[in-house]
N, C-alpha and C positions, 0 to 999 in steps of 0.2 A: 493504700498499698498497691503498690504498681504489679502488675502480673506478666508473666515471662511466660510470652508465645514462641516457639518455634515456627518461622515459615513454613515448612514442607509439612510438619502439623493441623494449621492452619489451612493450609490450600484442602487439606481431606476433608477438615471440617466445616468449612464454608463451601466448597463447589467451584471457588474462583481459584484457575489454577493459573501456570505460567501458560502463554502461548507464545507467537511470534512476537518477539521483544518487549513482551512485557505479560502484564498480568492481564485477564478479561474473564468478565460471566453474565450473569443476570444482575439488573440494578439492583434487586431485591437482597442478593446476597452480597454487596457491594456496600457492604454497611462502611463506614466512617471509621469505623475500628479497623475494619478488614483493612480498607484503602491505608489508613493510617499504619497500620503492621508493614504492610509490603512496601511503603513509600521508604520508613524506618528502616528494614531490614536492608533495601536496597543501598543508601546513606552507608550505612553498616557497614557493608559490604565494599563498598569503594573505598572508604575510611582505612579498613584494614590490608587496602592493598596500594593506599598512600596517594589514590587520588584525589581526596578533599579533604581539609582540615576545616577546625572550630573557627568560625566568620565566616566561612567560605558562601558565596551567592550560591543559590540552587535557581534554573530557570523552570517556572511551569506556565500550561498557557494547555486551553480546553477547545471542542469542538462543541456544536450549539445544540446537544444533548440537553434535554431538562435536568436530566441529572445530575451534567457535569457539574456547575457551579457548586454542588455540594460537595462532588467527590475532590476537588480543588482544595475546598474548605481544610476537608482532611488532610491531605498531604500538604498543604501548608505547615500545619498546623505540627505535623512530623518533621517536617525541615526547620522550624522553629526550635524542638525538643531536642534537636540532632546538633545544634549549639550553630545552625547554621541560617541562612538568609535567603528566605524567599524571596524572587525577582517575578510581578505579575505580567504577563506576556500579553494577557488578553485573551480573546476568540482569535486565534489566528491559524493558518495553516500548519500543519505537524512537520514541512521540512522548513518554515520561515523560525518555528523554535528550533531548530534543530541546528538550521544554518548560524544562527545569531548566538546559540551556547558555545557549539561548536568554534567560532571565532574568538569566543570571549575565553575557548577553556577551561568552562563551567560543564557541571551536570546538569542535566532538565527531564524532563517528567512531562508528556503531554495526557490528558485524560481524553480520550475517545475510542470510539466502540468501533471508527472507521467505517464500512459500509451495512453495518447488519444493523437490524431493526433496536427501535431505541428501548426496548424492554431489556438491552444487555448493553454495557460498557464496559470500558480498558482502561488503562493506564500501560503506556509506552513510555519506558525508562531510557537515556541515554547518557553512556558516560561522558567525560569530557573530549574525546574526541568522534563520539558518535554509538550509534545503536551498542547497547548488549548483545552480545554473542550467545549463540548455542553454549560454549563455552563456560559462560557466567550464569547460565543459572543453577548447576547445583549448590554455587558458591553462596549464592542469595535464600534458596531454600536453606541452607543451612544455619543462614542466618538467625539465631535466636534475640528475642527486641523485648525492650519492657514496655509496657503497654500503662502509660500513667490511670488514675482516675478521673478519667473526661468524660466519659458515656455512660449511656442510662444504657438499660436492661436490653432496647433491641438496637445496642451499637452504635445511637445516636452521638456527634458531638454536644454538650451539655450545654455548654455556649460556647460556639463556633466564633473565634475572631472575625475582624472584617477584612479582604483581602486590601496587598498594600496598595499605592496607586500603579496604574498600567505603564510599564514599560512600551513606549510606542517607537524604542531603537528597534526592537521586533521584527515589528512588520515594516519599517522604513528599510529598516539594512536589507531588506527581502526583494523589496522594490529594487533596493539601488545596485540589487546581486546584479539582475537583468538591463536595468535601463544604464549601466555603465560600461557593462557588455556589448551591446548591440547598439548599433548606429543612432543617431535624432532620423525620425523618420521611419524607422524599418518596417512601419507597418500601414505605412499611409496608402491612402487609397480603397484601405479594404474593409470592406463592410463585414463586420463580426458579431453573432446570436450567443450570449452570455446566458446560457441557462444556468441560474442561479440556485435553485430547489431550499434546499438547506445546508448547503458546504459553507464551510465557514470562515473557504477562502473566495465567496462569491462579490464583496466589495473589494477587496485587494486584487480578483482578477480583472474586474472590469475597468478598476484604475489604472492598472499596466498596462493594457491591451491599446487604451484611450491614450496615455502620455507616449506611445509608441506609434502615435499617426491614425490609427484603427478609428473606423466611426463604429463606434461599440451601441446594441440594442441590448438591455437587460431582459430577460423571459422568464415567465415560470416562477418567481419568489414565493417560498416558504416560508408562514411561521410554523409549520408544524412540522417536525422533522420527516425526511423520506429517507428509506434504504437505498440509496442508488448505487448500483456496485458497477462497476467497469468491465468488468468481466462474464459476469449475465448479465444481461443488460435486460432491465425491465420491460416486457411489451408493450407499456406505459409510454416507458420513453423513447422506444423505435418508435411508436406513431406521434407522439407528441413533437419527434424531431422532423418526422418527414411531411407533419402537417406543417411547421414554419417554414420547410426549403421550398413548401408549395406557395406557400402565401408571402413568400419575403427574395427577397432576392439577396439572399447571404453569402458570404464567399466563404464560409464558413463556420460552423458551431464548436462553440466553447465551453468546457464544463470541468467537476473534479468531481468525486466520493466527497462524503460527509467532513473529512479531515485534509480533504484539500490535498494528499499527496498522491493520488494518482487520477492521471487527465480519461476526457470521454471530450474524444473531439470529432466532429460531424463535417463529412464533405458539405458541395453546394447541393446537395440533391438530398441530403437528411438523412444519409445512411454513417451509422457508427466506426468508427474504426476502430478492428481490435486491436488489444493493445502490445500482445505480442509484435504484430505490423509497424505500430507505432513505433518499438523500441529499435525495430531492423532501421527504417528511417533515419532515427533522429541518432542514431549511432550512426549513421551514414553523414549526415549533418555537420556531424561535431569531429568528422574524420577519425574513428576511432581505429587506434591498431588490434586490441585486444576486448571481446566481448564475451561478458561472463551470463549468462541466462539459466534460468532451470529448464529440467530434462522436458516439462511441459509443453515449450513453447514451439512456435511454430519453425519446422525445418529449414524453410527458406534463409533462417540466418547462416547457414552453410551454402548451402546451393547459390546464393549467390556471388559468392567468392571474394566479396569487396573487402574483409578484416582477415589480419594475420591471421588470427587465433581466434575461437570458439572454445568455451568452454564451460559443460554442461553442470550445475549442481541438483539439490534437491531443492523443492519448492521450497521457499521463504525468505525473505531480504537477508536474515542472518547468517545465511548458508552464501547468498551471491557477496555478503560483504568479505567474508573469511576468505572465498575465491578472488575476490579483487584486490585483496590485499597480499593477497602470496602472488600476483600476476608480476608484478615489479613493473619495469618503466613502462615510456610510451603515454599515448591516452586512452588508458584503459576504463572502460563503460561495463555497467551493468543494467538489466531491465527483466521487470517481472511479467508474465501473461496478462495482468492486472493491468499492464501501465506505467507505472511506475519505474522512474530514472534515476539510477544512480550514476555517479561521477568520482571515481576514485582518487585521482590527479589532476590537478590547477590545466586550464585547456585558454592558452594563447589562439589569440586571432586580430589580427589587423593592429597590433600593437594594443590590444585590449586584453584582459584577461576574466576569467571566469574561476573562481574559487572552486575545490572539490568540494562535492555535497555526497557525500558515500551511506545515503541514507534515499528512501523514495520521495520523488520530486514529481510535479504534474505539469510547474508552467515549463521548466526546459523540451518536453512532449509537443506540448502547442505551440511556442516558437518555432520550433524547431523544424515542425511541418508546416505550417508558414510560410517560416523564410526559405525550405526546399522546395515547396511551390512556386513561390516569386519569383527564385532562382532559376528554375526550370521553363517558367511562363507556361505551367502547367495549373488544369484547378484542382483542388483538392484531391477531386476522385482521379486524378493520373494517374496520380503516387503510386497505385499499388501496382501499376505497368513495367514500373522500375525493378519490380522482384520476380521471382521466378513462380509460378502458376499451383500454390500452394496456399489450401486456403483453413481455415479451421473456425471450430461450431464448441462451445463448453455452458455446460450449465449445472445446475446442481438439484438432489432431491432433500429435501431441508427436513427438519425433524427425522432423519437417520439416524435413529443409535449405532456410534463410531464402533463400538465391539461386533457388533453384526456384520458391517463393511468390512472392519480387519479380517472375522473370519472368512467371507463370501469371496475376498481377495486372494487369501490366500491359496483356497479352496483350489480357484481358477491358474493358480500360479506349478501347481504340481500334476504331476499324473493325465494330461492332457484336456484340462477343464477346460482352458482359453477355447480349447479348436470345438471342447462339445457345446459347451455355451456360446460363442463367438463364429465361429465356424461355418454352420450353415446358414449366417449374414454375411459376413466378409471375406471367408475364404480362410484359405492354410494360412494359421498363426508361423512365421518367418522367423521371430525376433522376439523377447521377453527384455523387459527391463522393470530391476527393481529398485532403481536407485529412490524412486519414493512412489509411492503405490505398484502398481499396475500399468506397463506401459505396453500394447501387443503393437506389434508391424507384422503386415497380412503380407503377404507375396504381390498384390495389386500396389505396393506403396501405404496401402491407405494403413489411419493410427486411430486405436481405442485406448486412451488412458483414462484410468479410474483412481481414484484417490478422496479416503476421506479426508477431510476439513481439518486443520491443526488448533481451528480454535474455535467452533461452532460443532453441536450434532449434524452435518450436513456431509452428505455423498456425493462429490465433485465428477465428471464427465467429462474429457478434452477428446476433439474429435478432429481428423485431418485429415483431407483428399485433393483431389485435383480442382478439385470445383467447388463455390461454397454453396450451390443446392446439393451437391453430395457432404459435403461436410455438417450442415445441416438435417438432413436423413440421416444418416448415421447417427448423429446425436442425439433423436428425436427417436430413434431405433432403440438404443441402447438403453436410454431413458425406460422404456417400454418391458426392457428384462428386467433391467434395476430395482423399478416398484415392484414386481414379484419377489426380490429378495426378502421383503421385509415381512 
């Protein structure tokens, strides 16, 4: 007898709720039921709003999580019951399935946990022309699914089918986004360090890099996954990076997070680049008129006055996709503090063109400063000469219960908390913003935002000054109050 869950039920009663475009939690609560609910509900969901009928291809495709292949299993298995047809995509990058649904007009489902530690995975849903929205999820929780008889007592599949064979249009049409874009050649000459770790876009980026001129060095290969996030960047791998730029003669390092959609790329000297930096860049690159970023990132994308328009959202791709979609013409970009590029409108160049990708992308990042280094006959580390004298420090205090930071946030948001907690560090709070956590501006310029995590227990930190040993202090400051809140 099939039993009738409610998703927004279900998310209470499992711990695996929605977060940023999809669903995430602990593996442990990640059962094959659960997956299989929220893959269904999602289907559901599209169905009754006339984006996918009975036949219809579904695309899925994982990150090289031990888990993943089972959570796969499940949502297959739900796109079968949903009268519809799983297409296997493989290990491949989260915007290489996104890009290649996205063309064909299909829905897809990536399963990965993206940077956080592999005791917790996702599942990131995309309709047919791209990410779910803010928008779409009470529509999905609301979604009630029958749940057939397949699993044993702790949510096992009973007998899990075998996945179909691998769709390798995937990751080919992913390659030929880039190498049909950019010139034969565009990368010749240049010696590039492919830290590989565990991303699961680490064979597909060293293949591009290579067909594009590059003498490409593989480094680092995992079989055991690593958290690598772009955004705090592991102490790990600031030295891991700057012992290669000592011993190698690199013109630059290449890398992604676990799911391959947001870049970590290293000058010649093994220092990281953040990624908010990165996105001012490569929006600089791609000649953008219009650039949508959250209230997070770094200021410089104003001060430097190169794009019509700026304009600020709250942290999450769902929130820059919504603003880049109400932007209208032009070539309007978006970029996360992460990294992470989106492209809202097809962007012509030299009679070539480049498809929109309005989802996060890592190799347009690395290209992209690149080819504005070549261009400049500048190395790596020039780039940031190009911006204006703004530099910023984030990191996070992990295992934070998010109810604690909502209230200690608040706290600071009324009656003059920011200036008695912050105050005798930084000076007179100027400026409050709460478009998504805690954002203070001190009279010196300098910027304290606090924000917990949308999809982890973790207490987030972005820090900004003139200088990055100040931007760094600060952040290491702040850090310092922070663990007392708890």
């Amino acid at each position: 007898m099939a039993e009738h869950v409610r998703i927004a039920d279900l998310m209470d009663q499992s711990g695996v709720g929605f977060g940023t475009s999809g669903a995430r939690g602990l593996v442990s609560a990640m059962t094959d039921r659960v997956c299989y609910a929220y893959t269904a509900g999602f289907l559901r969901y599209l169905r009754g709003r006339g984006e996918i009928a009975a036949g219809d291809r579904v695309a899925l495709a994982g990150d090289l999580r031990p888990s993943t292949p089972r959570i796969l299993r499940a949502c297959a298995q739900a796109v079968r019951d949903a009268g519809c047809r799983p297409v296997n995509g493989g290990f491949v990058p989260s915007p290489a399935l996104a890009a290649w649904a996205i063309g064909q007009g299909i829905a897809s489902a990536m399963v990965t946990g993206s940077h956080i530690p592999d005791d917790r995975n996702g599942i990131k849903f995309n309709r047919p022309a791209g990410e779910i929205l803010k928008a779409d999820e009470p529509g999905i929780r609301d979604q009630v699914v029958d749940l057939p008889d397949l699993f044993d007592a702790a949510g096992a599949l009973r007998v899990p089918e075998e996945a179909p064979p691998v769709e390798d249009a995937v990751r080919t049409s992913y390659l030929a986004r880039y190498l049909d874009f950019l010139p034969p050649g565009f990368l010749a000459g240049m010696r590039l360090g492919v830290y590989e770790h565990s991303s699961v876009g680490r064979d597909l980026l060293g293949e591009l890099l290579g067909s594009l001129g590059a003498e490409v060095v593989r480094l680092a290969r995992s079989e055991v996954f690593l958290p690598v996030d772009t955004e705090a960047v592991r102490p790990e791998d600031v030295e891991l990076a700057r012992g290669w730029a000592g011993r190698e003669r690199f013109d630059a390092l290449c890398s992604t997070d676990g799911d391959a959609d947001r870049p970590l790329v290293g000058d010649e000297r093994g220092e990281w680049f953040r990624g908010d930096v990165a996105g001012i860049l490569t929006a600089r690159w791609l000649g953008a008129d219009t650039v949508v970023t959250p209230v997070s990132s770094n200021t410089a994308v104003e001060k430097c006055g190169w794009f019509r328009r700026v304009v600020r959202t709250r942290i999450g791709s769902p929130y820059v996709v919504a603003a880049m979609q109400a932007a209208g013409e032009g070539v309007v970009v978006g970029y996360e503090a992460n990294g992470g590029f989106l492209i809202q409108n097809p962007i012509g160049r030299d009679g070539r063109r480049l498809a929109a990708l309005p989802t996060r992308d890592a190799v347009i990042v690395i290209l992209a400063l690149l080819g504005l280094a070549r261009g400049r006959g500048l190395p790596l580390s020039g780039l940031a000469g190009m911006l204006p004298p703004r530099f910023t420090a984030s990191d996070r205090l992990k295992d934070f219960p998010t109810a604690i930071a909502q209230a200690r946030i608040a706290e600071l948001a009324h009656d003059g908390g920011a200036d008695r907690v912050f105050g005798p560090e930084f000076g007179e709070v100027t400026a409050l913003d709460e478009t998504d956590g805690l954002r203070l501006t001190f009279a010196s310029g300098e910027i304290v935002h606090l924000r917990p995590s949308g999809n982890a227990p973790e207490l987030r930190c972005y820090n900004e000054a003139a200088t990055p040993e100040r931007a760094a202090a600060m952040n290491r400051r702040c850090l310092e109050i922070l663990r007392r809140w708890r």
